[in-house]
C-alpha positions as CSV (number, residue, x, y, z in Angstrom):
1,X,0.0,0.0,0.0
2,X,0.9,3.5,-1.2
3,X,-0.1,6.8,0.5
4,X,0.8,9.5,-0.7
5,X,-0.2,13.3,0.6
6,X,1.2,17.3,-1.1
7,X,2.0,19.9,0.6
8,X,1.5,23.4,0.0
9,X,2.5,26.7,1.1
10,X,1.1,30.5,2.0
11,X,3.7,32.0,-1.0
12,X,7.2,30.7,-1.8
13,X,10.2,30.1,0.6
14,X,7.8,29.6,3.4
15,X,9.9,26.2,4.0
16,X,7.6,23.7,2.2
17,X,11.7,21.9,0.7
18,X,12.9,21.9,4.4
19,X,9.4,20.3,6.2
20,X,9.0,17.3,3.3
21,X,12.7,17.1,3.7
22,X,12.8,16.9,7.8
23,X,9.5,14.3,6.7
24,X,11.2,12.0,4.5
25,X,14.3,11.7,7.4
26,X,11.6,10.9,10.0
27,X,9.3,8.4,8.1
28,X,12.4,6.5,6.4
29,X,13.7,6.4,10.5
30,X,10.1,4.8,10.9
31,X,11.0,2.4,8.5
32,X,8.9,3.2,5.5
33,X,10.3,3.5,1.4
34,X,10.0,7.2,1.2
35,X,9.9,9.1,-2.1
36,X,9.9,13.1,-3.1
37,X,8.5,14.1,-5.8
38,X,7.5,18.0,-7.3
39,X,5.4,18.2,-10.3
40,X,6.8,21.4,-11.5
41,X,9.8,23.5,-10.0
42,X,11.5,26.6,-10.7
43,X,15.2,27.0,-9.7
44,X,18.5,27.3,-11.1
45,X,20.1,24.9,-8.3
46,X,20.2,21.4,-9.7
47,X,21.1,18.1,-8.9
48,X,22.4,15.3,-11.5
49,X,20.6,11.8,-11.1
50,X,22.0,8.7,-11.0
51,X,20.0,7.9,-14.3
52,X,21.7,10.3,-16.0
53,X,19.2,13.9,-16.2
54,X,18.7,16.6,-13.7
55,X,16.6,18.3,-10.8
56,X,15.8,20.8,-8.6
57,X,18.5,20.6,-5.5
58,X,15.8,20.6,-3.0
59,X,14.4,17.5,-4.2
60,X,18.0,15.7,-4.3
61,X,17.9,16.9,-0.4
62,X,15.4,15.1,-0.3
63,X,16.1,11.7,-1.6
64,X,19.0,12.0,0.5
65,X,16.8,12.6,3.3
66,X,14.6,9.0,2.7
67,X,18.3,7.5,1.8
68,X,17.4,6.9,-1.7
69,X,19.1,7.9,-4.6
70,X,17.9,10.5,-6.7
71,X,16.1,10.2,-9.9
72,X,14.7,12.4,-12.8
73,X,11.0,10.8,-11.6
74,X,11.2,13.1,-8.5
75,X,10.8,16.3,-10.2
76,X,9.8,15.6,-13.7
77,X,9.6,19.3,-15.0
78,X,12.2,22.1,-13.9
79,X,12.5,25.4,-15.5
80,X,16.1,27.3,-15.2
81,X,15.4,30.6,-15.4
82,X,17.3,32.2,-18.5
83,X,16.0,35.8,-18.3
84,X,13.4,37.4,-16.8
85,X,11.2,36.3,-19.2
86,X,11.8,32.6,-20.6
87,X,13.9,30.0,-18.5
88,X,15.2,26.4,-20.2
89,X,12.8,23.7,-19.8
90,X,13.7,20.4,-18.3
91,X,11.5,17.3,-18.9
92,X,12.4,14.3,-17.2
93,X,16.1,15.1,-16.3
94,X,16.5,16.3,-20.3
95,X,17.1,19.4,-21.8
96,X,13.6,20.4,-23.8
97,X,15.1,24.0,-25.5
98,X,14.0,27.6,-24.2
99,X,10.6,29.0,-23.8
100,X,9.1,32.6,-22.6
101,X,7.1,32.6,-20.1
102,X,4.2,33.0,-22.0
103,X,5.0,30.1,-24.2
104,X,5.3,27.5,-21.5
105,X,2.0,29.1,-20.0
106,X,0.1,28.6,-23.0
107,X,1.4,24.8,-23.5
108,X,1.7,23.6,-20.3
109,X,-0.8,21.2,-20.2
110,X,1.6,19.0,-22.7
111,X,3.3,18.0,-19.6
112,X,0.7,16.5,-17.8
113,X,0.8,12.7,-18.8
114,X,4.7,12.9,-18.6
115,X,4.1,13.9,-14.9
116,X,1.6,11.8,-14.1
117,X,3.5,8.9,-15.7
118,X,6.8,10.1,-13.4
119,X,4.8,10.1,-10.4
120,X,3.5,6.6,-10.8
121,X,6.7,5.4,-10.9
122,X,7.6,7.0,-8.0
123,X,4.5,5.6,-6.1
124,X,5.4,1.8,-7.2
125,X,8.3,2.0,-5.2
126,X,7.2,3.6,-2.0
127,X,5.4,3.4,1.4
128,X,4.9,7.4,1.1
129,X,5.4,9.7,-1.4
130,X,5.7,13.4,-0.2
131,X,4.7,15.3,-2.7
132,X,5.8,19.5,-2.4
133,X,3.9,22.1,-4.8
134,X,5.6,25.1,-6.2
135,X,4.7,29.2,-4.6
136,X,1.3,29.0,-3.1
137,X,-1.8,27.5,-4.5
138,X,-3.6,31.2,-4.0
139,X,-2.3,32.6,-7.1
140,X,-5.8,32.3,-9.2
141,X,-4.3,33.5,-11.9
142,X,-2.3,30.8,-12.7
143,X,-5.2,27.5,-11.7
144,X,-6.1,26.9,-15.7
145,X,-3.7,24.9,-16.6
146,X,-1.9,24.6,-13.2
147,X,0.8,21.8,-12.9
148,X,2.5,22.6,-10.0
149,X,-0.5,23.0,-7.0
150,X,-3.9,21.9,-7.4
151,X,-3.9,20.9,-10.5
152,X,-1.5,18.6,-9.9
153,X,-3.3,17.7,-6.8
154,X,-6.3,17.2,-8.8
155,X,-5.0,15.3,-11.5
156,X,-3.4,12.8,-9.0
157,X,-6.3,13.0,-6.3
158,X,-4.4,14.0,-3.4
159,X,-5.2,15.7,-0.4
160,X,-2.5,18.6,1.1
161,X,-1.5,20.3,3.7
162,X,-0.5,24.3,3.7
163,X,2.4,25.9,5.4
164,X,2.3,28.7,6.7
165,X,5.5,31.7,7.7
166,X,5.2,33.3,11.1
167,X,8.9,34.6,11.2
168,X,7.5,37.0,8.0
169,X,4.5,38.1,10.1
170,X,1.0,38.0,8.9
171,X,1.1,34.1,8.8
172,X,-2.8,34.2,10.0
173,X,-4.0,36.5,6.9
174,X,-1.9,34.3,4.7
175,X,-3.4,31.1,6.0
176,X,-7.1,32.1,6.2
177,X,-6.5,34.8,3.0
178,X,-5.4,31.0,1.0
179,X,-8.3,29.0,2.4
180,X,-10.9,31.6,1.6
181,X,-9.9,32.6,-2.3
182,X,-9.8,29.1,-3.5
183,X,-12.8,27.6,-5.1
184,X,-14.7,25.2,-3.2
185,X,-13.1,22.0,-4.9
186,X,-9.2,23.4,-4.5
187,X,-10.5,24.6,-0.8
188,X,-11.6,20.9,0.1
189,X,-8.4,19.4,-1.2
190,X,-6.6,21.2,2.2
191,X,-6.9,18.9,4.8
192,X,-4.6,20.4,7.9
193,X,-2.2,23.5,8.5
194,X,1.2,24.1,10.1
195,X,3.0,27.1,11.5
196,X,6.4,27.3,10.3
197,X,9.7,29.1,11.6
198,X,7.5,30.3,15.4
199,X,10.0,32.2,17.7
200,X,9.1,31.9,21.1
201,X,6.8,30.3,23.3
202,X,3.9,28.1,21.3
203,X,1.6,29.0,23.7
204,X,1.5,32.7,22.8
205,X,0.2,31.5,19.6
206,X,-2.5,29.4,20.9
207,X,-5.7,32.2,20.0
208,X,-4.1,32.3,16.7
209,X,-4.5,28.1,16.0
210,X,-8.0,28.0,17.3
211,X,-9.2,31.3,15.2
212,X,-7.5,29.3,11.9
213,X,-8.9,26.2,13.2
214,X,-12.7,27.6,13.5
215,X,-11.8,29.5,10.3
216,X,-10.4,26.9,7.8
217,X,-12.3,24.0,9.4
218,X,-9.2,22.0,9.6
219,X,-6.7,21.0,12.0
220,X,-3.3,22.4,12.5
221,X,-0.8,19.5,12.9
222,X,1.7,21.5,14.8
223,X,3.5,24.9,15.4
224,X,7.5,23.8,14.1
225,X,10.0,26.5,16.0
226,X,12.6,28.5,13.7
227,X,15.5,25.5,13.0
228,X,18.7,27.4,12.7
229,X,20.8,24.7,11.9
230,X,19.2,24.6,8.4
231,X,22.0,26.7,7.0
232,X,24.1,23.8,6.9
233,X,21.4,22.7,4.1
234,X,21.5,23.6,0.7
235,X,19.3,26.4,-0.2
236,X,16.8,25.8,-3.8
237,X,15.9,29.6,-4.0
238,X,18.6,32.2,-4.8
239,X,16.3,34.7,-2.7
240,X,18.2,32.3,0.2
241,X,21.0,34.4,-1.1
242,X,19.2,38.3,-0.7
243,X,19.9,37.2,3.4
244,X,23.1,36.0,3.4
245,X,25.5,38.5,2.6
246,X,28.1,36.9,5.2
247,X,28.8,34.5,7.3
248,X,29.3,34.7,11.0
249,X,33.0,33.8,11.1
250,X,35.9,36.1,10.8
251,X,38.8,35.0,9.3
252,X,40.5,35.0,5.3
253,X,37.7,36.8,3.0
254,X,36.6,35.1,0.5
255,X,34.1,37.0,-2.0
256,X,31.3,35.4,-4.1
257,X,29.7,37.6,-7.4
258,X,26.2,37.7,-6.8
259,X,25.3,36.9,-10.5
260,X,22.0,37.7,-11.6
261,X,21.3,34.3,-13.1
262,X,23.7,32.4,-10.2
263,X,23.0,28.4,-10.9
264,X,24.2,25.9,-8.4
265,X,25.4,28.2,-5.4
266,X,25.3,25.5,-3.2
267,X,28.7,24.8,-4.6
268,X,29.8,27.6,-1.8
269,X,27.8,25.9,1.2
270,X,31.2,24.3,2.6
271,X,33.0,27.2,2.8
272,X,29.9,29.3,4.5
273,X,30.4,26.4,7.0
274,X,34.5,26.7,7.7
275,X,35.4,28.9,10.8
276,X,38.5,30.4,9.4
277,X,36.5,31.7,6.2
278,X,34.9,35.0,6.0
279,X,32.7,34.5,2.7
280,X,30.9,37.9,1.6
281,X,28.3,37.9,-1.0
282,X,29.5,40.8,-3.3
283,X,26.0,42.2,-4.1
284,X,25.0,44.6,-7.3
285,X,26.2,48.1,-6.6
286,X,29.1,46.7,-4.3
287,X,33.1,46.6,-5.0
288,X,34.9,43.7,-4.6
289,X,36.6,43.9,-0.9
290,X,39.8,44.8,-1.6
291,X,41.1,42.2,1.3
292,X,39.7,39.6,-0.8
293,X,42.1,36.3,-0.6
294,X,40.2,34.4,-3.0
295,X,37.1,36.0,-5.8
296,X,34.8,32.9,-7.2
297,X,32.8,34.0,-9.7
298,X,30.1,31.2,-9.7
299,X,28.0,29.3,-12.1
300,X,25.6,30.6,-14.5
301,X,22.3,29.6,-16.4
302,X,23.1,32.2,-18.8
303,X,26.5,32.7,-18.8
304,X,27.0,35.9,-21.7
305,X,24.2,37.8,-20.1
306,X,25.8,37.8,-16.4
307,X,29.0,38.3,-18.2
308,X,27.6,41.9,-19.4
309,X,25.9,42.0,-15.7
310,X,29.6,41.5,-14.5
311,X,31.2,44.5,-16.6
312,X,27.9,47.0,-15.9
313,X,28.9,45.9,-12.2
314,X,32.8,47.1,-12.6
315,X,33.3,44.1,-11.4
316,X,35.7,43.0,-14.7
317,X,37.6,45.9,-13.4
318,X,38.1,45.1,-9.9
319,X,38.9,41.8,-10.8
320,X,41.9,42.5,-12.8
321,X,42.8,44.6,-9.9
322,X,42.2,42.2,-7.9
323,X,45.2,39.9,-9.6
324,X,47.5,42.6,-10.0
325,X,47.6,43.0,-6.2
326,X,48.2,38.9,-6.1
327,X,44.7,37.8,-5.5
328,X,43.3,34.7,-6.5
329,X,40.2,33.9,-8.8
330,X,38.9,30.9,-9.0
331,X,35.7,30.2,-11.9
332,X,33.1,27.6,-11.6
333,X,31.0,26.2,-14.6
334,X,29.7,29.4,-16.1
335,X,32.2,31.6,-13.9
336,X,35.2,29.2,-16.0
337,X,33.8,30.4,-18.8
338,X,33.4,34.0,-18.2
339,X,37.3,33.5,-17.7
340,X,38.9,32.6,-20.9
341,X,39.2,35.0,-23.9
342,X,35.9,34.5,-25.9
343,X,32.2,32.9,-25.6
344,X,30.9,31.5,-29.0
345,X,27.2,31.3,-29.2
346,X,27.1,29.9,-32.7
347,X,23.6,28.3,-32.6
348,X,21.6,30.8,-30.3
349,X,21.4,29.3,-27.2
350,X,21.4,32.0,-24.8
351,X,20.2,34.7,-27.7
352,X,21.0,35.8,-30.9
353,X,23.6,33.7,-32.5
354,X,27.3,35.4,-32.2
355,X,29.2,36.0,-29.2
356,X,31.5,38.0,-27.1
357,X,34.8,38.5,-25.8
358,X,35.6,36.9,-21.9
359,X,37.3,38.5,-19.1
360,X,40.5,37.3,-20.4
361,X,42.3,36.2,-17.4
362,X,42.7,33.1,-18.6
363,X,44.1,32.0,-22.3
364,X,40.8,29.2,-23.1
365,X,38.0,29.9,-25.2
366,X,34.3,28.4,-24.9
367,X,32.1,27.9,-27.6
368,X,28.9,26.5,-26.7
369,X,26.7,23.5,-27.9
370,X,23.1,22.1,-27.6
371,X,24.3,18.8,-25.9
372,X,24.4,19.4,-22.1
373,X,27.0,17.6,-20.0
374,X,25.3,15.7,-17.4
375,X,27.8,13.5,-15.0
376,X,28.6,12.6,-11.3
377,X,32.8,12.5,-11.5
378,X,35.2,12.2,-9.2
379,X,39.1,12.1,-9.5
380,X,42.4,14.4,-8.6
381,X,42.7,17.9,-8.2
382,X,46.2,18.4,-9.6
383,X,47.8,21.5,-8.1
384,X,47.3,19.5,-4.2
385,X,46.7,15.6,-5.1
386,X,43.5,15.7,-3.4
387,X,40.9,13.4,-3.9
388,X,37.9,15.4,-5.3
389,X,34.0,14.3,-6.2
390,X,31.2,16.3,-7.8
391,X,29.0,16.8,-10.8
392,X,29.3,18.2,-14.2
393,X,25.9,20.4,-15.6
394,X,27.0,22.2,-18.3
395,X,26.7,23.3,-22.0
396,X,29.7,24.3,-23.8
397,X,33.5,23.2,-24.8
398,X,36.4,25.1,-23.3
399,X,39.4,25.2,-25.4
400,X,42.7,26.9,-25.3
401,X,46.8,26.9,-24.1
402,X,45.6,27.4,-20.3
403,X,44.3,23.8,-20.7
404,X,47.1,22.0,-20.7
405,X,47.9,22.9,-16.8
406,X,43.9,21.3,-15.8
407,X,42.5,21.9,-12.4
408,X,41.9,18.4,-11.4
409,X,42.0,14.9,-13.9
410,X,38.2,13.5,-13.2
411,X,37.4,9.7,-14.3
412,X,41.1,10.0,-16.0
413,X,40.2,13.3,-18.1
414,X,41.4,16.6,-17.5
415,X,39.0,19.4,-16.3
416,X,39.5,22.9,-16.0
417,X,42.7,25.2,-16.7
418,X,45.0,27.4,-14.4
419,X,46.3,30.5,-15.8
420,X,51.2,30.4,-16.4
421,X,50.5,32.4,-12.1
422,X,49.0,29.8,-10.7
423,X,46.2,32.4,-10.0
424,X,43.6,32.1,-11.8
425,X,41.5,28.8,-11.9
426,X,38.7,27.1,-14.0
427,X,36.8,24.2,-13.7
428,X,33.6,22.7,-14.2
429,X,32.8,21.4,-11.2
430,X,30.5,21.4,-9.1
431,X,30.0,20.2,-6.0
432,X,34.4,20.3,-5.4
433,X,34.2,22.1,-1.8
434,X,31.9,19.2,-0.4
435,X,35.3,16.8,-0.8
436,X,36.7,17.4,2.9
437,X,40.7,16.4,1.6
438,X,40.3,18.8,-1.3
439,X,38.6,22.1,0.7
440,X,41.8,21.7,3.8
441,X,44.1,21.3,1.3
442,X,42.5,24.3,-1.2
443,X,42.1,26.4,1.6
444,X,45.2,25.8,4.0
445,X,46.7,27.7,0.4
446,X,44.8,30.7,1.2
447,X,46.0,30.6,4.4
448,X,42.9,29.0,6.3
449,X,43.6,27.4,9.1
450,X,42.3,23.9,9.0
451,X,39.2,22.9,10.6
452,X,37.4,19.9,11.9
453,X,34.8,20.4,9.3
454,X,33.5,17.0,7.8
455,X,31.0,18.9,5.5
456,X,28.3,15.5,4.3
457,X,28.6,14.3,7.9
458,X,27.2,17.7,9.1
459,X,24.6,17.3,6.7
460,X,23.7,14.0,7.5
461,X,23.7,15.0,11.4
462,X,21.7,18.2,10.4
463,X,19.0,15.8,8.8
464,X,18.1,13.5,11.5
465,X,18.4,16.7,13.8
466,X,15.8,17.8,11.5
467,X,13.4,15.2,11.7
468,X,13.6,14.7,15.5
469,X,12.7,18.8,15.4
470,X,9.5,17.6,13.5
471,X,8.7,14.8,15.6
472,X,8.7,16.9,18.3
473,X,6.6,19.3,17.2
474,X,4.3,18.0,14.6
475,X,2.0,15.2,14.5
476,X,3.3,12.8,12.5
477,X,0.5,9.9,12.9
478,X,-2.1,12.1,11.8
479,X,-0.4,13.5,9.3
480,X,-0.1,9.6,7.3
481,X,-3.5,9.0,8.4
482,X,-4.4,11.9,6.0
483,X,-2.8,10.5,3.3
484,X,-4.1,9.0,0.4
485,X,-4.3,5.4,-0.5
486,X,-2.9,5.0,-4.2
């Protein structure tokens, strides 16, 4: 038997990832084959699969979570935002091509079967499936056609839950505001509430549960305190990023570019971790710190168009500064590419055909290409003999003289290049910092002090932390015995 129940939230980043996450930790505790799944997400952090495609990040959290592996099936459609318009559509793991926004509104429904189809295979291999929508079910606007809340819900026949933000304020307007604009159908799909990120005592709330209770006519399975040690998590939503513009330690600087179109910043969560790192956020409108040790300029979903962000920013210019004075520059993924000479767009990917000339700091040139690189790698990186694992999600060759000194050799191929200084470093990536050997060794260069850090055993110890916080605080019995039978 299969049960499987969604859940729902007031608006977006109200911690609907971290709740089915801290979920599938605690059920697959219990005993039970736990699977994610998300009809329809929207994020530039992506996993790779072990069959071979890609997802959303949250959802790779949270296969980890139920200690399963994750697979294209979990979260069968992802958009990667491209501009602020269109984004590149992913369908099962595969790259689909580019759409506006209005496009992909106005063919949507196309996707439907394929996600139904993923979801059934999810179910056949699980005790419960937890299944997360995308922003809040209240946008109106967007029900015809809707893939991602209740019309997924709908099409699948499930019942849901909606989470609710009290750390934003307003969480009783948002909860009630949701239950009344929905029509009666979409209303009677919501079977239970929960107050996420509380501060304080519970019971200082407790006028507040029994008005939403009266209100909605449904229960609230719990009131789930603020969990601070989600940091150590990987964030899905780059507007994560819009409140972290340091981390707590003191120590050697280490300054991120806040790209418009940042993909995969995750890649930086080890290093937020280590206490001898100081890693700043360099927002638009801001220098880079001139104490800078180390400037990563991260990776991209479109890389030309932050590359033009980058220059309007100065930033090209404070960059070259930053080498003259000795600095170090490392690029990831997009960020290598931004490095070398030139980017050739020959077929139009991220616009019109043509291209444009890179920061030239290092002597490679990219041209890029409609087949996307798609691999989980591990090997050597060169310059320290480390052991180093990670992923490769990329389009695009690199090319060029700067190649022949690689950053690391990965399943026996070189990756990467490292400019005739020694200071300034490509590679694609991803995922390198989360290799504990590599990130001593890499930083102990910059002059970090090493650490006790052992970055996947902090997140393993931050999920079961996790689940015991929602065991504690939400009822978990009640919440299966509103789940569905498939």
């Amino acid at each position: 038997m299969t049960r499987a129940i969604m859940f729902m939230g007031t608006g977006s980043d109200v911690g609907k990832s971290l709740i089915v996450a801290g979920l599938a930790r605690a059920y697959a505790n219990r005993g039970l084959r736990v699977q994610p799944f998300k009809p329809q997400n929207m994020s530039n952090n992506a996993a790779v699969t072990v069959d071979g495609g890609e997802i959303g990040r949250a959802q790779a959290l949270q296969a980890r979570a139920a200690r399963v592996q994750p697979s294209v099936h979990m979260n069968p459609v992802l958009l990667k935002p491209e501009t602020t318009t269109g984004a590149q559509v992913i369908v099962q793991g595969k790259r689909q091509g580019s759409m506006s926004a209005r496009m992909f509104f106005d063919n949507r429904m196309q996707w439907m079967t394929t996600i139904l189809t993923s979801f059934d295979n999810i179910s056949r291999v699980a005790d419960v499936v937890l299944v997360e929508g995308a922003g809040s079910p209240g946008e109106i606007n967007l029900r015809p056609g809707d893939l991602a809340n209740m019309g997924f819900a709908a099409a699948a026949d499930l019942p849901a839950v909606l989470i609710g933000d009290i750390h934003r304020g307003g969480v009783i307007a948002s909860i009630a505001g949701t239950f009344d604009i929905l029509p009666e159908e979409d209303r009677a799909r919501l079977k239970a509430f929960i107050i996420n990120k509380f501060h304080g005592d519970p019971e200082l709330f407790s006028e507040g549960r029994m008005f939403l209770e009266k209100r909605t006519g449904t229960p609230c399975l719990g009131i789930v305190p603020y969990f601070a040690e989600a940091r150590a998590l990987p964030a899905e939503d780059a507007v994560a990023l819009e409140e972290t513009l340091a981390t707590p330690y003191e120590g050697t600087r280490i300054s991120v570019l806040r790209l418009p179109r940042i993909a995969n910043f995750d890649d930086l969560d080890p290093l937020r971790l280590e206490p001898g790192v100081r890693l700043t956020f360099v927002h638009p409108g801001e220098p880079i710190p001139a104490d800078s040790r180390l400037v990563i300029i991260p990776g991209s979903k479109s890389t030309i168009a932050d590359l033009d962000a980058l220059r309007r920013e100065g930033w090209d210019i404070d960059l070259k500064a930053h080498v003259r004075r000795g600095g170090l520059v490392l690029g990831l993924c997009g960020g290598y590419q931004m490095l070398g000479r030139r980017i050739a767009d020959p077929q139009g990917l991220e616009g019109p055909p043509g291209g444009t000339e890179g920061l030239g700091l290092l002597d490679v040139e990219t041209t890029l290409l409609p087949d996307k690189t798609l691999t989980r790698t591990s090997g050597t990186h060169l310059a320290s003999g480390a052991a180093v694992e990670g992923y490769e999600i990329h389009l695009g060759r690199t090319e060029g003289p700067d190649c022949a000194r690689p950053f690391a050799l990965l399943g026996g191929h070189p990756d990467g290049a490292v400019s005739s200084t020694g200071q300034v470093m490509g590679s694609y990536l991803h995922g390198c910092f989360g290799s504990d050997e590599f990130r001593a060794k890499f930083l102990k260069e910059l002059g970090v002090k090493a650490s006790s850090l052992r970055f996947e055993d902090t997140v393993e110890r931050t999920l079961d932390a996790l689940a015991e916080h929602l065991e504690a605080h939400l009822d978990l019995d009640r919440l299966l015995a509103l789940a569905r039978e498939l």
